[in-house]
N, C-alpha and C positions, 0 to 999 in steps of 0.2 A: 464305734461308728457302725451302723446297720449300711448296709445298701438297699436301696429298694430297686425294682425289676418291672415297669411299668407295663401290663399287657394287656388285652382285651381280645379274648377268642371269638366272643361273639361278632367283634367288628368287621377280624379276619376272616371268620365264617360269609361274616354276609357281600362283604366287600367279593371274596369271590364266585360268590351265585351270581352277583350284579353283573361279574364280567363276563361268564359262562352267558347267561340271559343277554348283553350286548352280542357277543357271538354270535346266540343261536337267532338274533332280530337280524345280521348283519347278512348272514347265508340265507335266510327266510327271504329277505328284502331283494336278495338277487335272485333268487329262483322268479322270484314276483317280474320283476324289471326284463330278467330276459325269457321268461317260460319258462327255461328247462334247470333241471333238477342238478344236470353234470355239465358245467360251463368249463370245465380243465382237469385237466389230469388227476392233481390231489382232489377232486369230488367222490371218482372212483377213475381207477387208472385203466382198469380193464374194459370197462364200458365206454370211456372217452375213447378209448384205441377201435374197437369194435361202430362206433358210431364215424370217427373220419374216416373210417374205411368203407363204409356205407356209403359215406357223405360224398369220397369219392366215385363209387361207383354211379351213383347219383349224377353228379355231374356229368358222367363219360354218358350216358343213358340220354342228357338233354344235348348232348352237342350231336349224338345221332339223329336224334329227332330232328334236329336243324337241318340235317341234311337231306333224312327223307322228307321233310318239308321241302325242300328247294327241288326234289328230285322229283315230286308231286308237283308242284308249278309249274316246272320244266315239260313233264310228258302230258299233262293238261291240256296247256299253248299248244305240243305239238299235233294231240288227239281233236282237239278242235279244228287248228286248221289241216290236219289228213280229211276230217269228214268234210269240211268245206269244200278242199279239191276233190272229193271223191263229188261229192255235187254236182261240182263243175264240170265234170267227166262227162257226169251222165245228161246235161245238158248238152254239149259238145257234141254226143252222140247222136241226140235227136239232132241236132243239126249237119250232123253227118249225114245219116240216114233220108232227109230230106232230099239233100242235096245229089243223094244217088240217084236219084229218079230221072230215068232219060226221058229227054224230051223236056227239062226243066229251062225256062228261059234264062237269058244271060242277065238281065237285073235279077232275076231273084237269086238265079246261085251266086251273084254277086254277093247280094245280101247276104248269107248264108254263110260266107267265105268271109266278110267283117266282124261279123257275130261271133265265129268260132275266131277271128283273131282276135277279139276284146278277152273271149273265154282263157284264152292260153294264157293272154298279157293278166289276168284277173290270177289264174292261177298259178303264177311267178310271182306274182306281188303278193300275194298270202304265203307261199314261202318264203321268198327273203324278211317279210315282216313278222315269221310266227317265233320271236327269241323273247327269253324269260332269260332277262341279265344278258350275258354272253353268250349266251346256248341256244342254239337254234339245234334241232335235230332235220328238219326238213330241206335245207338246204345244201346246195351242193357243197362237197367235202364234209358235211357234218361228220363229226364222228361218236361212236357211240357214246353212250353215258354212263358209268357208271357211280352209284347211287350206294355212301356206304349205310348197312342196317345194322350194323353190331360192332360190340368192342372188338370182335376178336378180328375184324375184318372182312366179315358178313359182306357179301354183295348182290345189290339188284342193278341188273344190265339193262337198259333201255338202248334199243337198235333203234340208230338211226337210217334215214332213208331220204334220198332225192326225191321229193315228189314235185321239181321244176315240171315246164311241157319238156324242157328235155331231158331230164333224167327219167320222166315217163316215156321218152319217144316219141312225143305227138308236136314235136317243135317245127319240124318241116313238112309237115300235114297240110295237104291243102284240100278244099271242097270244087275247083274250077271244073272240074270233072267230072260226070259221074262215077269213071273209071277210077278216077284218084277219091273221089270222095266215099266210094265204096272201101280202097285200101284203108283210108282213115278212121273207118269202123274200125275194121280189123285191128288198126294201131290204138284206138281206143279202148276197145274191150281191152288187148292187154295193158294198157295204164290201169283202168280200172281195177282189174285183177291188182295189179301190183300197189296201188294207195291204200284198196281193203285190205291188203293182207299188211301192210303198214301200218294202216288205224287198229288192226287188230294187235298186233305185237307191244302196239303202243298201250293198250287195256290189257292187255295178260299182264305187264310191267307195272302198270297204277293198280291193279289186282294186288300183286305182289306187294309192292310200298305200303297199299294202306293196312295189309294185315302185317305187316312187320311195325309201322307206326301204331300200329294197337296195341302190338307185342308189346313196345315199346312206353305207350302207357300205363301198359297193366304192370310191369314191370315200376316203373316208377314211382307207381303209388305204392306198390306193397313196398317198395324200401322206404319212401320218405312217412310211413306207416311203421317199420319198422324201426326208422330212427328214433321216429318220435316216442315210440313205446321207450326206447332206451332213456333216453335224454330231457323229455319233454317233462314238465311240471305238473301237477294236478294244480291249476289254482285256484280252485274253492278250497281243494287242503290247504295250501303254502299261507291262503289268506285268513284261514281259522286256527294257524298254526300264530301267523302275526299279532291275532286279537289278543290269543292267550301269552305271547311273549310279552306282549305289550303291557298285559298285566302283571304279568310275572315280574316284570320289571319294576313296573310303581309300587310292586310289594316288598319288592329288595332294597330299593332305594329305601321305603320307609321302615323297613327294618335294620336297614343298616343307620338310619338317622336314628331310631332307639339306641341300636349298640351303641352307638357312640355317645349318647345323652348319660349312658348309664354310670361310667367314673364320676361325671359331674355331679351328679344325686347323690351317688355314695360321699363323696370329698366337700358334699355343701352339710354331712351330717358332722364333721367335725368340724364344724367353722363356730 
């Protein structure tokens, strides 16, 4: 009795190019689907380590930004209305100033003495109303802000400041007088003094915010520029790499449908 040993190398051959070529359609097709080239660990393990720790970084980068964005809103609202009351100041003044003038009669220093009390009531209600969210820095008790810029705990300080009539001091001001309406100058210039130099602290601090919110962008792009270099796909490549898998494939298939035709051809010669 012989034994026979039924084999076909050729089938075997092709049968595993077919699978190799499934394979290499299967990781092609994902780079396609999601962009990038390194979607986990087994793509390359050192570069997926390298890219979440970017990725982290990344992240910590945009939750700062959130904040100097809020911490820009914040001294915005308060820089607007400092210069508002600084206005009103100087409105105030001229009605002080008027109002010192002896010999002024009793309706007009009347006048004069409404005027500046609308002024005062104008400049308490733009304080108690100048809040962005919870934050007021202009009114009484505010306390300062601080505004973080960095992972490491980077801080910008915005000082805040009373600019009510009475944390300026001009709340019991009166014009009934010349004598008292002259004092009121004098309480005036120093409010004034004291709101400039509040709208200014308030601009050295958004000076500061917006060149660390730069920092902060220029930063972010070269990492999400460098992740991408890591991880990111070319896909004109990954799609001219698909064409030729593609073929590659309809050629294995049909060469593997030869292999396997071929015992038949041989076994129909002894029929």
């Amino acid at each position: 009795m012989v034994n026979s040993i039924n084999t076909n190398p050729g089938a075997a051959a092709g049968l595993q190019q077919v699978h190799k070529t499934s394979t290499f359609l299967e990781k092609t097709q994902e780079r396609i689907a999601t962009g990038k080239k390194v979607n986990s660990p087994k793509d390359d393990a050192a570069i997926y380590a390298i890219a979440q720790q970017l990725t982290g970084d990344l992240a910590g980068a945009a939750a700062v930004r959130g904040n100097l964005a809020f911490g820009e809103a914040a001294t915005s609202v308060a820089t607007t209305a400092g210069t508002a009351i600084s206005d009103l100041l100087i409105e105030a003044k001229g009605k002080a100033v008027q109002a010192a003038q002896p010999g002024l009669d009793a309706a007009s220093s009347q006048a004069l003495q409404n005027d500046f009390a609308q002024i005062t009531a104008q400049i308490d209600s733009i304080a108690q109303a100048a809040s962005f969210g919870s934050t007021n820095l202009v009114k009484p008790g505010s306390q300062n802000l601080d505004v973080v810029a960095g992972e490491n705990g980077e801080k910008v300080t915005v000082q805040a400041a009373d600019l009510t009539s009475n944390g300026l001091g001009i709340s019991g001001a009166s014009l009934a007088t010349p004598a008292q309406a002259q004092n009121a100058v004098t309480s005036i210039d120093t409010a004034l003094k004291s709101a400039n130099s509040a709208v200014a602290n308030f601009g050295t601090a958004a000076r500061s915010i917006e060149t660390n919110t730069t920092l902060n962008t220029q930063m972010s792009d070269t990492l999400k520029q460098g992740i991408g270099n890591l991880v990111d796909a070319d896909l004109g490549q990954e799609s001219a790499k698909l064409l030729a898998g593609q073929v590659r494939q309809r050629l294995g298939i049909q060469s593997l449908s030869i292999a396997n035709s071929a015992p038949r051809n041989i076994a129909s010669l002894f029929e």
